[in-house]
Structure formats: structure tokens, C-alpha cells
C-alpha positions in Angstrom: -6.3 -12.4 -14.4 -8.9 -10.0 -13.4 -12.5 -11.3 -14.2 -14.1 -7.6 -14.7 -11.9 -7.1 -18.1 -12.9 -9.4 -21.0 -11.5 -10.2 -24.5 -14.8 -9.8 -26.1 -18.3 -9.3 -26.2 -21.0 -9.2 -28.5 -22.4 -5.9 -28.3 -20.8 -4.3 -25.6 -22.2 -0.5 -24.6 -19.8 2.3 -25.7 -18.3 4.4 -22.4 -17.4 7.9 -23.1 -14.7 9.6 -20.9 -15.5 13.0 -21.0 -13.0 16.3 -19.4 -15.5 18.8 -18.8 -13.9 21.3 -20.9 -14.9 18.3 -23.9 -18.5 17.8 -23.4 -19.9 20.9 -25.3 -17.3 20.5 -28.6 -18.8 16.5 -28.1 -22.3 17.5 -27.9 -22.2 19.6 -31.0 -21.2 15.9 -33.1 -24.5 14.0 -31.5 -28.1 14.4 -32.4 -30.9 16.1 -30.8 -31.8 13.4 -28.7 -28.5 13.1 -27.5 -28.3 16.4 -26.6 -31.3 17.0 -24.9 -31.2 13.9 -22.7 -27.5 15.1 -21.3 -29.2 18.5 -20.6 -32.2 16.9 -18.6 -30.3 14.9 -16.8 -28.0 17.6 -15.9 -24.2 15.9 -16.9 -21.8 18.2 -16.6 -18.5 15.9 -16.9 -17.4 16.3 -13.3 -15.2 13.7 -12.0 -17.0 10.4 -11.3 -20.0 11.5 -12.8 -22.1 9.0 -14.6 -25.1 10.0 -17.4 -26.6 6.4 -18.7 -28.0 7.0 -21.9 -31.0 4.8 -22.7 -31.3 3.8 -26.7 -33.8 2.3 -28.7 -34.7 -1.3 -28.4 -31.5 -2.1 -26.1 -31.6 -1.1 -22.3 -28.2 1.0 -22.9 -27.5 2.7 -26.2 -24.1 4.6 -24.1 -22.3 5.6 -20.9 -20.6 8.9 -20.6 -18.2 9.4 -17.6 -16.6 13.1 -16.3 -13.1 12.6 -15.4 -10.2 15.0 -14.5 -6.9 14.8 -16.0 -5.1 14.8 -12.9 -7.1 11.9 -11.5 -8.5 9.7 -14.4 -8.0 6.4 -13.4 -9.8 6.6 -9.7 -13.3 8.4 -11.8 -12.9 5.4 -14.0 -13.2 3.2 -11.0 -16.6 4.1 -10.4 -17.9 2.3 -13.6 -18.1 -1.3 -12.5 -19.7 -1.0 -9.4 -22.4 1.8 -10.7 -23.2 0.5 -13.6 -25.8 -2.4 -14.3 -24.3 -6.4 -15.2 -23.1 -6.6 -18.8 -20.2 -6.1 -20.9 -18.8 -2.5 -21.9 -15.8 -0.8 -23.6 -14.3 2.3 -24.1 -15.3 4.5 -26.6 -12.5 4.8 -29.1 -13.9 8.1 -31.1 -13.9 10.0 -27.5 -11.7 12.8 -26.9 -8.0 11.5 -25.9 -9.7 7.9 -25.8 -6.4 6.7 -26.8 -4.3 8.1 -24.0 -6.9 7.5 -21.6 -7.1 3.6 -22.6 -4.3 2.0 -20.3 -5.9 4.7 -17.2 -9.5 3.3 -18.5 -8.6 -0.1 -18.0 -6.7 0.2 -14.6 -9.3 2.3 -13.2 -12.1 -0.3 -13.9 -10.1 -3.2 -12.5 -9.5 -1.4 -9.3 -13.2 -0.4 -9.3 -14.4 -4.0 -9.8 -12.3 -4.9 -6.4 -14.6 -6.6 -3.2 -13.3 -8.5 -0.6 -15.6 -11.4 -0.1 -13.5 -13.5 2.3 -16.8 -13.0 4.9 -19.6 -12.7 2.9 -21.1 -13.8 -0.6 -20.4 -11.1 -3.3 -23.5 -8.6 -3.6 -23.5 -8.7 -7.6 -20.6 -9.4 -10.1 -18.6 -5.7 -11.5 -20.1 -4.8 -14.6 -16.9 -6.3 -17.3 -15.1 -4.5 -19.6 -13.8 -5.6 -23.4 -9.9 -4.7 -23.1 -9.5 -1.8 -24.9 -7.3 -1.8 -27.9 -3.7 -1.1 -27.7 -3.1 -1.2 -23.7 -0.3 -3.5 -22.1 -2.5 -5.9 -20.6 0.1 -7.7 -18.3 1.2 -4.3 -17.3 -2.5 -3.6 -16.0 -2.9 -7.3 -14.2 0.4 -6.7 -12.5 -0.9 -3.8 -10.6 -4.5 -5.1 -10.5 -2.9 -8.2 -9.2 -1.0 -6.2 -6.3 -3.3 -3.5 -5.6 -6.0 -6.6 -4.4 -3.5 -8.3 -2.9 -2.8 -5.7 -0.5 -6.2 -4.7 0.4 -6.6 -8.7 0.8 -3.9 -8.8 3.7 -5.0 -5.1 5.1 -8.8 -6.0 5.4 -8.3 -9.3 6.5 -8.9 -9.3 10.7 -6.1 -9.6 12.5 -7.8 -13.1 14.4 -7.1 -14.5 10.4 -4.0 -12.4 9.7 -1.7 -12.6 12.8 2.1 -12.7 12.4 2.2 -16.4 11.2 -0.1 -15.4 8.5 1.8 -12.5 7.1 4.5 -14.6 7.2 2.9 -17.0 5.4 1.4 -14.5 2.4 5.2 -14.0 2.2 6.1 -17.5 1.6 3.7 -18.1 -0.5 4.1 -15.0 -3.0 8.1 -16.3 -3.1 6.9 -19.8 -4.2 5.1 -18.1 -7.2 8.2 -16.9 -8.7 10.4 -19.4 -7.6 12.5 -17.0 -5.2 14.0 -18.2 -1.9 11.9 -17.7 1.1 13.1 -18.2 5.0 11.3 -17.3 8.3 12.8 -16.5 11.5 10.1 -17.3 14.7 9.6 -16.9 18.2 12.8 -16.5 20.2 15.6 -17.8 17.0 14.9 -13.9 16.8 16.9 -13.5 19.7 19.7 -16.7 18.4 20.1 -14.8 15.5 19.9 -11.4 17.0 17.1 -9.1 16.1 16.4 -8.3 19.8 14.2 -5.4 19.2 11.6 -7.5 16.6 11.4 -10.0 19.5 10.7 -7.1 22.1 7.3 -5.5 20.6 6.5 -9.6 19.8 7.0 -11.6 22.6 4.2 -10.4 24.7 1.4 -11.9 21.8 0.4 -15.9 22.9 2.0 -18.5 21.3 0.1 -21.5 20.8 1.6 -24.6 19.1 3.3 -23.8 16.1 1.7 -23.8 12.8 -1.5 -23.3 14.9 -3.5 -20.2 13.7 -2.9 -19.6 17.7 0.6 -18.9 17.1 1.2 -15.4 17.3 4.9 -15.5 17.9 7.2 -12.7 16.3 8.5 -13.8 13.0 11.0 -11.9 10.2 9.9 -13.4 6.4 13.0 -12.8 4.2 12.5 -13.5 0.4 15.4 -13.2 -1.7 15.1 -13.3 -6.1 16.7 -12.4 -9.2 19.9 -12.8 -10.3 23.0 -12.1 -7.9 24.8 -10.1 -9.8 21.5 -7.4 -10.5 21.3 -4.5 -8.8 20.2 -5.0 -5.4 16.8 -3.9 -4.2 15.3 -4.4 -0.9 12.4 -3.3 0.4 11.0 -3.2 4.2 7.7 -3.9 5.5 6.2 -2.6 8.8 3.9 -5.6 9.8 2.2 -4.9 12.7 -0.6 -7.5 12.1 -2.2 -6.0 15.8 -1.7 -2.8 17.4 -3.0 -2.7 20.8 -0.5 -0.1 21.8 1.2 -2.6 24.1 1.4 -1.2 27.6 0.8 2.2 26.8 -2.5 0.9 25.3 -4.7 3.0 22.7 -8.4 4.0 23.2 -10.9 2.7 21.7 -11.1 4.8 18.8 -7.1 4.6 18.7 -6.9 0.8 18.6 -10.7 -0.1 16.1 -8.6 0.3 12.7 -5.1 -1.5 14.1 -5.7 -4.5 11.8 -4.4 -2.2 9.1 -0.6 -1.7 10.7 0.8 -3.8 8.8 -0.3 -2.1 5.7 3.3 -0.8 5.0 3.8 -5.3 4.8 1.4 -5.6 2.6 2.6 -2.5 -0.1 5.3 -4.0 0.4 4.5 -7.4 -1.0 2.3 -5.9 -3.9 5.6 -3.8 -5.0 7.5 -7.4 -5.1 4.5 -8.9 -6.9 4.7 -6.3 -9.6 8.8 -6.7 -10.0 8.8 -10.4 -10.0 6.0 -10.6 -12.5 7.7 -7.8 -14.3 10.8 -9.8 -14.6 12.9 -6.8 -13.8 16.8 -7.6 -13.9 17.1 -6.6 -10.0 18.7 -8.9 -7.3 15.3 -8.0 -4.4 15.1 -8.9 -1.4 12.0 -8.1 0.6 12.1 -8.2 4.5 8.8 -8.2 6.8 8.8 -8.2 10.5 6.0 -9.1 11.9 4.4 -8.8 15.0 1.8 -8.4 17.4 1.9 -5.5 19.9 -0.2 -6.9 22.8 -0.5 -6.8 26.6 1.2 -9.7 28.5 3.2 -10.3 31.6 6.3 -10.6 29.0 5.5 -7.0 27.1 8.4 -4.8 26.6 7.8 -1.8 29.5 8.2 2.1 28.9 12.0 2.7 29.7 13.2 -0.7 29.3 16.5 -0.6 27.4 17.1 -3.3 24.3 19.5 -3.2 22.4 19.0 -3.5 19.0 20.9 -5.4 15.8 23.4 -2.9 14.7 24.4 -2.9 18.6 22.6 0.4 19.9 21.0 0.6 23.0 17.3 1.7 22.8 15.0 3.1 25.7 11.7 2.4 25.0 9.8 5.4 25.0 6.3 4.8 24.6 5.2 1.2 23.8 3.0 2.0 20.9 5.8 3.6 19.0 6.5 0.0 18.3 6.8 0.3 14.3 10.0 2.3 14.4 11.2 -0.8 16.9 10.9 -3.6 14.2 11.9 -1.8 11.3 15.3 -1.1 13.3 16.6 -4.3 13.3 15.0 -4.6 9.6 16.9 -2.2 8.0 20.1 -2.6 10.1 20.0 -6.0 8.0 19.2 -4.8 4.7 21.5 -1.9 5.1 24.2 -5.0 5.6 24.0 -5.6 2.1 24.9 -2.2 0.4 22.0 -2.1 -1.5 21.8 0.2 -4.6 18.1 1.3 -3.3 15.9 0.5 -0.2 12.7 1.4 0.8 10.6 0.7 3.6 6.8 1.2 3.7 5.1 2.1 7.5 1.9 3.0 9.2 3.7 4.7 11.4 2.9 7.8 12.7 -0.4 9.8 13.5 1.7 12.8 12.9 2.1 12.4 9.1 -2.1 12.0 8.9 -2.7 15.2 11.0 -0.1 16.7 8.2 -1.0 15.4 5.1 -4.4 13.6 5.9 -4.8 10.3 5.0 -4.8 10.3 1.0 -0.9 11.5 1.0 1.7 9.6 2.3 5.1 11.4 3.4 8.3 10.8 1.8 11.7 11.1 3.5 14.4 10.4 1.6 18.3 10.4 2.1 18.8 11.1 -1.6 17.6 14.5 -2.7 18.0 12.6 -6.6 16.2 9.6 -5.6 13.7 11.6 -4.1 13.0 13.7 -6.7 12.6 10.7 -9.3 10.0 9.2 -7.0 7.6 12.5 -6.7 8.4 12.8 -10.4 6.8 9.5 -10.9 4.4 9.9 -8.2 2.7 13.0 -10.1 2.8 11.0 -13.7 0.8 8.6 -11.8 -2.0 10.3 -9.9 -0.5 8.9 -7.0 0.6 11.7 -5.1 3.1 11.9 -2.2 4.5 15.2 -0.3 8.3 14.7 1.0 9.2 16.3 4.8 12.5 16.7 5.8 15.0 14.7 7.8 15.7 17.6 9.8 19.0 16.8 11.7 17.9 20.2 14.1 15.1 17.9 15.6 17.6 14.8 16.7 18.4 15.7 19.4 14.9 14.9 20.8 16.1 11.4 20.6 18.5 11.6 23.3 18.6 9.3 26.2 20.4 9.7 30.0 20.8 6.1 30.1 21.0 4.2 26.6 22.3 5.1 22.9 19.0 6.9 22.0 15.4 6.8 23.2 12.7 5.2 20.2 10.5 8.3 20.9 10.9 12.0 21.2 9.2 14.2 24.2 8.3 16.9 22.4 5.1 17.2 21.1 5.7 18.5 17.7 7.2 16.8 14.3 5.9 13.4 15.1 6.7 11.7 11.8 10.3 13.6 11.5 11.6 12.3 14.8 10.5 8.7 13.9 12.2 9.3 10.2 15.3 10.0 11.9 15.0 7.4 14.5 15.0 4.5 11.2 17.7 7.2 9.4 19.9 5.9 12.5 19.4 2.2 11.0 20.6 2.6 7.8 23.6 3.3 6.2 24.7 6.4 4.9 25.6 5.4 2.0 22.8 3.4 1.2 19.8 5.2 -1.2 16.8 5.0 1.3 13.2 6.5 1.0 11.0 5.7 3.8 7.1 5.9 3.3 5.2 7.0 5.9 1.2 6.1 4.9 -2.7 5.7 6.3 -3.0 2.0 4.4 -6.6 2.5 4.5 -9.2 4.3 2.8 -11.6 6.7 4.9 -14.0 7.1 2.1 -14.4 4.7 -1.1 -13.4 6.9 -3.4 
């Protein structure tokens, strides 16, 4: 459950969600006092903007809140951390309270999210009375995920190294009783998915089951019934990017904890389909790695040849995402799945494109495709697809294996990775592949 949404209160403070085109037809239904204390203090229903109303013998008499249509549930979110400790609920006589409910109550669970794993919680999120008429299992399921994977991203990599992730894996399979396996260290190599081991192998292993073990591992979960649809979704988890030889700068290498963010969506999306119940036969694969500096890290130009039996030169060692999810997907792709989707960090050149708030889509399946920007857009959760331009391939040419991981040219970074996975999965095989930031810049 999600402690900042309640099933009752006694005398909770109304919340009023408020479009700035609805504030002056609202104003003209309140009294004077009403009105002149939302002129004073200047509300003008922006997005995110808050006017506390004080009332007569109780510290609250009402909150009104701006929002945007396009954006509802992320002005919601600043409720519970903005406003003071006590119980609340949604206003049901506000404008288009009743389509905003389900966005209301999402918004505020999101907004009442910390991460305390370090520190003691500065205050508890103001709560909120469910409002009426919302599917509350719905909302928990993506509450649920959503902290999940800010759990795993903001956790430091010294307490969320490959074992770990592997481990978060396991232990989300046991929860819905679905089958869970782990493949570690150099059974990589016995059961051949050379190129996971590659970026991997250079990270220390101390005894296993040690929180010093940083070995390579693959964390397969498999659920549902056999004969459903099959679903499989991929997970770049990088737990540690140093950049491996070709190491990052300082400012390159402070946020690398996060590379395994595509992992963790990755787990929140299974959350939300096993709790869902949804008649799907998933599977959920998640390399995971460290990319760090050893006498056993992969080189530039060493060759490896990966699972489906390519050859790859190794370009740049920091392009080590692209490496992992080769042999991922070459696996998955195996099993003529009706969709699959995998989830990166990968490239810088999608941020300097889209910035960090967009992820890009790339997508075999111009259908597919358009279902998931369709959805996207219904869900304030925007996404902006790029091409798997087939002109830029050739930039993945190598004189002396089957293809390089990298291109040279400096342009159309995150299409020449895009097509570098493309080579990894079968054509036949529905694929999107997210390419995403995983982190915030700015709490929003």
C-alpha cells in the first residue's frame, strides 16, 4: 500500500484542482472572503501552484492547486510535500474533479515518495482520503513500481552492484510466484553469453554471496501461463559505469549509479503486469554488470564474439550497454515473442536530442509504435520516436570482425546504437527499444 493515501479522516481539508481557464467562473460561486484572499495572494492557477486558504477556527479551511491538462498528475505531486501534516481530499464540486480523481490520487502518491535508505525521513507526506470512484489497485500498482525503481536507481552502486540487481530480481519473482534463475561469473561463458561476461569480468569478485561479489550475472524470470502471449522485456543493468578503459571524467562518471535504470523500469513494468494479473506468458531478462578498470577489462579493438555467433570489435569501452543487451536480446529473440522491449541508459546522444525528460523510441513496428506514443500522450508521459535509419549502418562496419559495437562518426549517436541491438533481434519479432535519462535533473 502507499501510506500517503488513506481510507478516511475526520475532517480532512478540501483540495481544489484548478485549470487556469476555471479559476474566474470558480471565483464567481465563493464569497467575498474567498475572493479577495486568492487576489492578495496572487493565485493564478498555474501548474504547481499552491494558495492555502486559512478558515475560521481550523488552521486550513481549503487548498487550491493550478494544474494543466496535459500534465495533471506531476502538479498534483507537489501537494504532499508542500503542504503541512494532516489528512486531505479532493474536492469533488471542483471543475472536472471527477476525471481528475484517478490523476489526483497518482499524482499525490508519487509526490509523497523519499528514499530514506541513508537518512531518517525529514517529516511524513501530508495523506490523502482516496477519492471516490478511482481504481485503487490500479494506482498502488504504479505507485508500487514507480518507488521501486527510484529505490534501485538511487541506491549507490557500493549497495547495488550486480549481485544486488540480481537479487531485486529474485526477489520481485518470489512475490508472484514466477520462476526466477541467475547465471554468474564465468557459467556466462558455459552457457555462452560471451559479450555480458566481457564488459563484467573486469569488476572484483569476492566470495560469492558476499556484497564483494561483483561478478557479471543474467537474472531470468519467467511467469504466466505458457500458452499466453509471450512478452519479454530487457533491462540494461549497468549497476557501475566507469567507462571501463576508455574511462569517463569526472563529471561523465558522478551520476553512473543510475545505468542500470533501463533494469530497474524494467522490473517496475513486470511489477505492474504480475500484480495486474495480465494473461501474458513474461519473461524479463536483466544483465548485469559492472564496467570497471582491471587487468581482465575488455580492451578497445578486442574482438568477442557474441551469442547469436557475430563477431564484435569493441569500439569504445564505455559503449558497454549496447554489449550486454546483445546477447540479451539474441536470447529473447530465441523465443519468437509476440512483443519485446528493452529499456537502456544508453546513449548521451538521445539527451543532447531530446533532453533528459523524453526518452527516444525506436521501434521495428511502425503499428506497435504508434500504439505506444498513442498511449504515451494519454498518459502525460511523453516519448519522441527517431528512426532506425538503415543509411547510417554502415558506420558499423569492421575490417576485421562481423561489425564494430560503435560507429566513428560523430553524428546520430543513439541511431547507430539502435541499430547495433536491431542486429540482435529478429526480424520478425515486434521490438521497441527505449532509450532514457533514468534520472531526474530537477524534482519536478
Amino acid at each position: 500500500m502507499v501510506p500517503s493515501l488513506i481510507s478516511r479522516a475526520a475532517r480532512p481539508v478540501p483540495v481544489t484542482p484548478l485549470a487556469a481557464g476555471d479559476l474566474r467562473s470558480w471565483l464567481s460561486g465563493q464569497n467575498a472572503r474567498m475572493k479577495n484572499w486568492v487576489k492578495t495572494s496572487g493565485f493564478a492557477a498555474k501548474p504547481q501552484e499552491i494558495c492555502v486558504v486559512p478558515g475560521q477556527g481550523r488552521a486550513i479551511e481549503r487548498v487550491l492547486i493550478g494544474y494543466a491538462a496535459d500534465d495533471a498528475h506531476w502538479a498534483f505531486a507537489a501537494l504532499p510535500r508542500k503542504l503541512p501534516a494532516g489528512a486531505y481530499r479532493l474536492d469533488g464540486a471542483a471543475p472536472q474533479a471527477s476525471a481528475l480523481a484517478s490523476n489526483f490520487a497518482l499524482g499525490w502518491a508519487l509526490g509523497s515518495y523519499s528514499f530514506s535508505r541513508y537518512r531518517k525521513e525529514p517529516r511524513r507526506a501530508a495523506a490523502l482520503v482516496w477519492p471516490k470512484g478511482v481504481d485503487r489497485e490500479a494506482i498502488v500498482r504504479a505507485a508500487e513500481a514507480a518507488f521501486l525503481v527510484r529505490d534501485l536507481i538511487n541506491t549507490p552502486a557500493s549497495d547495488m552492484g550486480p549481485a544486488q540487481l540480481a537479487d531485486a530480481a529474485v526477489k520481485l519473482a518470489k512475490r508472484f510466484g514466477a520462476r526466477a534463475t541467475v547465471i554468474a561469473g564465468d557459467d556466462l561463458l558455459a552457457q555462452n553469453y560471451p559479450l555480458i561476461h566481457a564488459v563484467g569480468r573486469a569488476s572484483s569478485k569476492g566470495p560469492r554471496g558476499s556484497a564483494r561479489d561483483r561478478q557479471p550475472r543474467l537474472a531470468d524470470i519467467r511467469w504466466g501461463r505458457e500458452a499466453a502471449p509471450k512478452v519479454t522485456l530487457v533491462g540494461k543493468g549497468v549497476c557501475f559505469d566507469s567507462g571501463g578503459l576508455n574511462l569517463k571524467n569526472e563529471a561523465g562518471m558522478k551520476l553512473m549509479k543510475k545505468d542500470m535504470g533501463g533494469a530497474a523500469h524494467v522490473l517496475g513494468l513486470a511489477l505492474m503486469i504480475m500484480s495486474a494479473k495480465l494473461d501474458v506468458r513474461l519473461r524479463v531478462l536483466i544483465p548485469a554488470v559492472e564496467n570497471s578498470v582491471s587487468g581482465e577489462s575488455m580492451r578497445p579493438l578486442d574482438v568477442v564474439k557474441s551469442r547469436k555467433g557475430l563477431t564484435v570489435e569493441i569500439g569504445n569501452t564505455d559503449a558497454e550497454g549496447r554489449l550486454i543487451l546483445a546477447d540479451a536480446l539474441t536470447e529473447a529473440s530465441r523465443e519468437n515473442p509476440a512483443l519485446l522491449v528493452d529499456c537502456a541508459t544508453l546513449t548521451g546522444a538521445a539527451r543532447a536530442a531530446l533532453g533528459p525528460d523524453v526518452p527516444a523510441l525506436f521501434c521495428n513496428d511502425d503499428r506497435l509504435a504508434a500504439d505506444i506514443l498513442r498511449h504515451a500522450a494519454r498518459e502525460s508521459d511523453p516519448l519522441w520516436r527517431l528512426p532506425l535509419w538503415q543509411g547510417y549502418r554502415d558506420g558499423l562496419e569492421s575490417a576485421v570482425a562481423d561489425l564494430s559495437s560503435i560507429s566513428e562518426s560523430p553524428y546520430a549517436g543513439a541511431i547507430t546504437a539502435a541499430l547495433f541491438l536491431e542486429t540482435f533481434v529478429e526480424p520478425r519479432v515486434p521490438w521497441a527499444h527505449l532509450d532514457m535519462m533514468a534520472w531526474n535533473v530537477a524534482a519536478r
